[in-house]
C-alpha positions as CSV (number, residue, x, y, z in Angstrom):
1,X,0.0,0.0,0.0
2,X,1.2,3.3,-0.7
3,X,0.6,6.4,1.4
4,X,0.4,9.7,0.0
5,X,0.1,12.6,2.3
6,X,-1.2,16.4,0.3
7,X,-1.3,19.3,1.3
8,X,-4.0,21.8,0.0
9,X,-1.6,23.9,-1.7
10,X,-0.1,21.1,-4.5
11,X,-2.3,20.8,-7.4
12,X,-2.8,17.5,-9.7
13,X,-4.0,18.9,-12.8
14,X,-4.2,15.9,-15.1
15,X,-5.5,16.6,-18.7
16,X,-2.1,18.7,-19.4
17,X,-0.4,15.3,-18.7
18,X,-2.3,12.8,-20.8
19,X,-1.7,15.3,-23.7
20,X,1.5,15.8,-23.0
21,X,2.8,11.7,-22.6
22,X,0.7,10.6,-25.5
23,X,2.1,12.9,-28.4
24,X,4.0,11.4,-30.6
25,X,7.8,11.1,-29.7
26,X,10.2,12.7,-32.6
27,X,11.0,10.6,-35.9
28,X,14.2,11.2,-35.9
29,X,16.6,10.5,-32.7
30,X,20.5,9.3,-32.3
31,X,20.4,6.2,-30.6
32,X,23.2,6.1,-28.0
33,X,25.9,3.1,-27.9
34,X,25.5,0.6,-24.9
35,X,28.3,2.4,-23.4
36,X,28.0,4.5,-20.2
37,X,30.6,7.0,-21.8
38,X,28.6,7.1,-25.1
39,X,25.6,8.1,-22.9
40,X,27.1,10.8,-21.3
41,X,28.7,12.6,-24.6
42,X,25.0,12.5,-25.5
43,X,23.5,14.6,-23.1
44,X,26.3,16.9,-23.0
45,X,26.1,17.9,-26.6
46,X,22.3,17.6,-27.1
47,X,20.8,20.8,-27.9
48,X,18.2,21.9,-26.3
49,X,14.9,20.5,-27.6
50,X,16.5,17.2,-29.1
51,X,15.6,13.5,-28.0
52,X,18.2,10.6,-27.8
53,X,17.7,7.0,-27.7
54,X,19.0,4.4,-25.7
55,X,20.3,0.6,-26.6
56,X,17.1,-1.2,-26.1
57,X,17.8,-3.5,-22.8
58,X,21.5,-1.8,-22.3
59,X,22.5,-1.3,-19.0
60,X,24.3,1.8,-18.4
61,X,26.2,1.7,-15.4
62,X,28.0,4.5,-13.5
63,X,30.6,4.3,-11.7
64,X,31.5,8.0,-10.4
65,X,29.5,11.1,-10.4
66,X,30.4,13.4,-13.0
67,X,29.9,16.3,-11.7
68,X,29.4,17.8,-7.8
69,X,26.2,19.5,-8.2
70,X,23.7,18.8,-5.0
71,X,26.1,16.3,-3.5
72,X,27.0,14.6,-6.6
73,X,25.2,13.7,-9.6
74,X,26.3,10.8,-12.0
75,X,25.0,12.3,-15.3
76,X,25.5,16.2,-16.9
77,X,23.1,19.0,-15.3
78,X,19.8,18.9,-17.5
79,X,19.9,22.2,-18.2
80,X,18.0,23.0,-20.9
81,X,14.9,20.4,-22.7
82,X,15.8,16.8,-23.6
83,X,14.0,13.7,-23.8
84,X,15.3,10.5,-23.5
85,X,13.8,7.2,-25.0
86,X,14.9,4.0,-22.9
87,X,13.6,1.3,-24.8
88,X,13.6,-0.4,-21.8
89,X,17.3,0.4,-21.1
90,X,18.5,0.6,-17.7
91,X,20.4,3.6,-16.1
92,X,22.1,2.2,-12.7
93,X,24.8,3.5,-10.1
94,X,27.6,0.5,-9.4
95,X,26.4,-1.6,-6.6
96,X,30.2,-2.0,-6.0
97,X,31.0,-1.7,-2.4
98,X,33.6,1.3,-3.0
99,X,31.1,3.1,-5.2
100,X,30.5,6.6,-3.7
101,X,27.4,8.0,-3.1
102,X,25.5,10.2,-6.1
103,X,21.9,10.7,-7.7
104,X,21.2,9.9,-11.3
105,X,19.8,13.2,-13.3
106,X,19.9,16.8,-11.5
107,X,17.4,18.8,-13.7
108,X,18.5,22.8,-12.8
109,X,15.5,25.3,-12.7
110,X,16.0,25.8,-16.9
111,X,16.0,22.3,-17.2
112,X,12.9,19.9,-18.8
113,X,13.3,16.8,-18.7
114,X,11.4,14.1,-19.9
115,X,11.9,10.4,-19.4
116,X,10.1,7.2,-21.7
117,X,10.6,3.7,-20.8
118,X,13.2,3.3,-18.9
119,X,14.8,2.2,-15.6
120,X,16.6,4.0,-12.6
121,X,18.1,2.2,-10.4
122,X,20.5,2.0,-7.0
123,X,20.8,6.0,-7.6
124,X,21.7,7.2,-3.8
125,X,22.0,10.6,-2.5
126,X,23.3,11.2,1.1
127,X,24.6,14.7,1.7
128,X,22.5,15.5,4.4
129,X,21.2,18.4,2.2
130,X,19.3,17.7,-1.2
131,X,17.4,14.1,-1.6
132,X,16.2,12.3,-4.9
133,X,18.2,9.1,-5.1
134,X,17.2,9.1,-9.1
135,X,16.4,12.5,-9.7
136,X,17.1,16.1,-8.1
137,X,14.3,18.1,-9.8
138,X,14.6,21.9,-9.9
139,X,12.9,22.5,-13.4
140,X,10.4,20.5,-15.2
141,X,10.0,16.7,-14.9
142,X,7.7,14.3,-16.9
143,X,8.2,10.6,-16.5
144,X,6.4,7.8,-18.6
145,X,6.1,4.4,-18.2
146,X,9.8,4.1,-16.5
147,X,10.4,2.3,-13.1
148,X,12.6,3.5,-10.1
149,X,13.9,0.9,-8.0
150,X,16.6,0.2,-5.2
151,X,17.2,4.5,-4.9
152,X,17.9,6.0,-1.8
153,X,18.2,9.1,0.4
154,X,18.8,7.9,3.8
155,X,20.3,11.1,5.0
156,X,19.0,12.5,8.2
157,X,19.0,16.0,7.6
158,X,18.0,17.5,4.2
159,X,15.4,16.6,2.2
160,X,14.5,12.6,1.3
161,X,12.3,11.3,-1.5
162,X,14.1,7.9,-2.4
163,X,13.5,8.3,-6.1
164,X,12.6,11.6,-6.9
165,X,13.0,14.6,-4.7
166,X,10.8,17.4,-6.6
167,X,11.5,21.4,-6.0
168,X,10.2,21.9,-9.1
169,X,6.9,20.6,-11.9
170,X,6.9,16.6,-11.4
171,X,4.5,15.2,-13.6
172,X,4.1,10.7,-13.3
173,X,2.0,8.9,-15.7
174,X,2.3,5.1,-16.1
175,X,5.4,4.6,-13.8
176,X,6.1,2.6,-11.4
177,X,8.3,2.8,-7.6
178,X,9.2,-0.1,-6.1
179,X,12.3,-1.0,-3.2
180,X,13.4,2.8,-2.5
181,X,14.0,4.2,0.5
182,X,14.5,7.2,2.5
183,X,14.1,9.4,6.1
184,X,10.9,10.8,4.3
185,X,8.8,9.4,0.9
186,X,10.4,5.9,0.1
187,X,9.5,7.1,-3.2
188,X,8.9,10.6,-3.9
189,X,9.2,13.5,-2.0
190,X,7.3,16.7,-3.5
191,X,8.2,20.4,-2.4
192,X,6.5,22.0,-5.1
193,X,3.9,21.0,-7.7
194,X,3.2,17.2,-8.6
195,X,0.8,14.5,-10.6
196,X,0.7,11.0,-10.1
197,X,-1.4,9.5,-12.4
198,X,-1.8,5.3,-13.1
199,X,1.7,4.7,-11.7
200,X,2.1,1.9,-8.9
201,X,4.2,3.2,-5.6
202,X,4.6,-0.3,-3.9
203,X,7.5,-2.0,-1.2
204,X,9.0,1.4,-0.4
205,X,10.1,2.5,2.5
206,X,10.4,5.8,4.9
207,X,12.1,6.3,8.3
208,X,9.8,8.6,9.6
209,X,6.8,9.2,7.3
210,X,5.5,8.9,3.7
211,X,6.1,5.2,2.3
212,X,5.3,5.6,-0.8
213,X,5.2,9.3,-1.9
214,X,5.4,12.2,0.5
215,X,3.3,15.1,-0.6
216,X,3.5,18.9,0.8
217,X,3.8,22.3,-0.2
């Protein structure tokens, strides 16, 4: 069961979303080699408003943050729009014991991100500051059909959300959270403006409150 805890002030507006996540993706799109380096050249030089394409079933594994941004984030700072086509591809911190501890995506205040099909996983943020064990949103986020599992934010202090911590436009449709953790929403932890709309929040788990998705102004 998931709990879900609102405060008057978030809105869930949904018809923008189901327009939104059912328009067609682009035609044209470079599809990025199974290679965690190929994926990172590919968000640093896509301009803004372009789509990329992953390796269907590749798993993308990183191994150090690339950059320090909110405790350290494995991929480049979405900064401006990009959406990224998983084909079912998998984008996973190392589970190796030495691995240091860093989120997934950080998506600044100019940044819109959207994310299709696709799986985050073992992301962990633990700076005691910011959350989102996937994704640090500061902008715009829209995630379809992609699952977030094994993320963390176990910090103390800070902010939590195991998947997602949201300071920004979160918008779910279709997705699904399962096996994240955190001090506060196992699976998302909204500061700002959110939908949730058909997505499963299931086998999370929160130290103090919000298994499944912490919601509050």
């Amino acid at each position: 069961m998931h709990q879900i805890r609102r405060a008057a002030a978030v809105a869930a507006v949904v018809a923008p979303i189901l327009a939104s996540v059912t328009a067609a993706a682009p035609a044209q799109a470079a599809t990025v080699a199974c290679r965690t380096p190929s994926l990172v050249r590919a968000i640093q030089s896509a301009p803004g408003g372009s789509t990329i394409r992953l390796t269907p079933g590749c798993v993308y594994v990183l191994a150090t943050a690339n950059n320090g941004t909110a405790g350290g984030t494995g991929l480049p700072v979405i900064s401006r729009k990009l959406t990224i086509i998983g084909n079912h591809a998998t984008i996973a911190r190392s589970a190796a014991p030495a691995t240091r501890a860093f989120r997934l995506f950080y998506v600044a205040p100019t940044g819109n991100l959207t994310l299709r099909a696709l799986t985050l996983s073992h992301g962990l943020a633990n700076n005691g500051v910011q959350g989102g064990g996937a994704i640090y949103n500061h902008g715009t986020l829209l995630v379809v059909s992609t699952r977030f599992t094994w993320n963390a934010a176990p910090a103390e202090r800070g902010t939590s959300g195991g998947a997602i911590d949201n300071a920004g436009r979160l918008r779910v449709w279709r997705s699904t959270f399962a096996g994240n953790s955190a001090q506060e929403g196992g699976g998302i932890l909204n500061q700002k403006t959110t939908s949730i709309v058909k997505t499963t929040v299931a086998g999370n788990r929160a130290d103090i409150y919000g298994v499944g998705a912490l919601v509050k102004a």
